[in-house]
C-alpha positions in Angstrom: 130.1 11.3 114.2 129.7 8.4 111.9 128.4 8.3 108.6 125.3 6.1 109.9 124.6 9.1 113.0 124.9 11.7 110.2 122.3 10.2 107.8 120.4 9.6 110.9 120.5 13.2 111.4 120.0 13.9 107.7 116.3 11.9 107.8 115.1 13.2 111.0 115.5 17.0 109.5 114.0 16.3 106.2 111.1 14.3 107.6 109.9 17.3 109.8 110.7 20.0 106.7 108.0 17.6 104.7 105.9 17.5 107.9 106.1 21.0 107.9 105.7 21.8 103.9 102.5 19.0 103.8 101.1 20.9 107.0 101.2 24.2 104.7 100.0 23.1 101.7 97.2 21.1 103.4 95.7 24.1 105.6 95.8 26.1 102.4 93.1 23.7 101.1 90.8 23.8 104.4 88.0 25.6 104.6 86.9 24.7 108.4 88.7 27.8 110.0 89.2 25.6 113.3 90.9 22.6 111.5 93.2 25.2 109.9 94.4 26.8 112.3 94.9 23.1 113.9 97.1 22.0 110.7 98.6 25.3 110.8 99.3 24.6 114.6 101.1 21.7 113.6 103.0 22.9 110.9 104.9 26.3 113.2 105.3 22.8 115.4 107.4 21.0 112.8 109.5 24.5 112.2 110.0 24.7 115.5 111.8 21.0 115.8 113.3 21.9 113.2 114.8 24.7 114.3 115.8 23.4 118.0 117.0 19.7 116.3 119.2 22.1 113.6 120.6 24.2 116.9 121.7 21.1 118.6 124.3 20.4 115.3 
């Protein structure tokens, strides 16, 4: 791999580790039980790409 494809790869799995940190911390603050499990949706979402994107390396 290059050094461009590896900082490519380097973004992409910190961007969804934010995605998925703001996600928590944002639901936290809810207090519409429907739109928190909604953020909270989105934020096992993020792990999960995580996870899969992390597998592929």
């Amino acid at each position: 791999m290059t050094t461009k494809e590896l900082l490519y790869i380097e973004d992409a799995l910190g961007h969804e580790k934010y995605f998925q940190t703001r996600c928590k911390e944002t639901a936290s603050q809810l207090q519409d039980p429907e739109l928190r499990n909604q953020v909270e949706s989105l934020s096992q979402r993020h792990s999960q790409i995580f996870k899969n994107f992390y597998g592929l390396l």
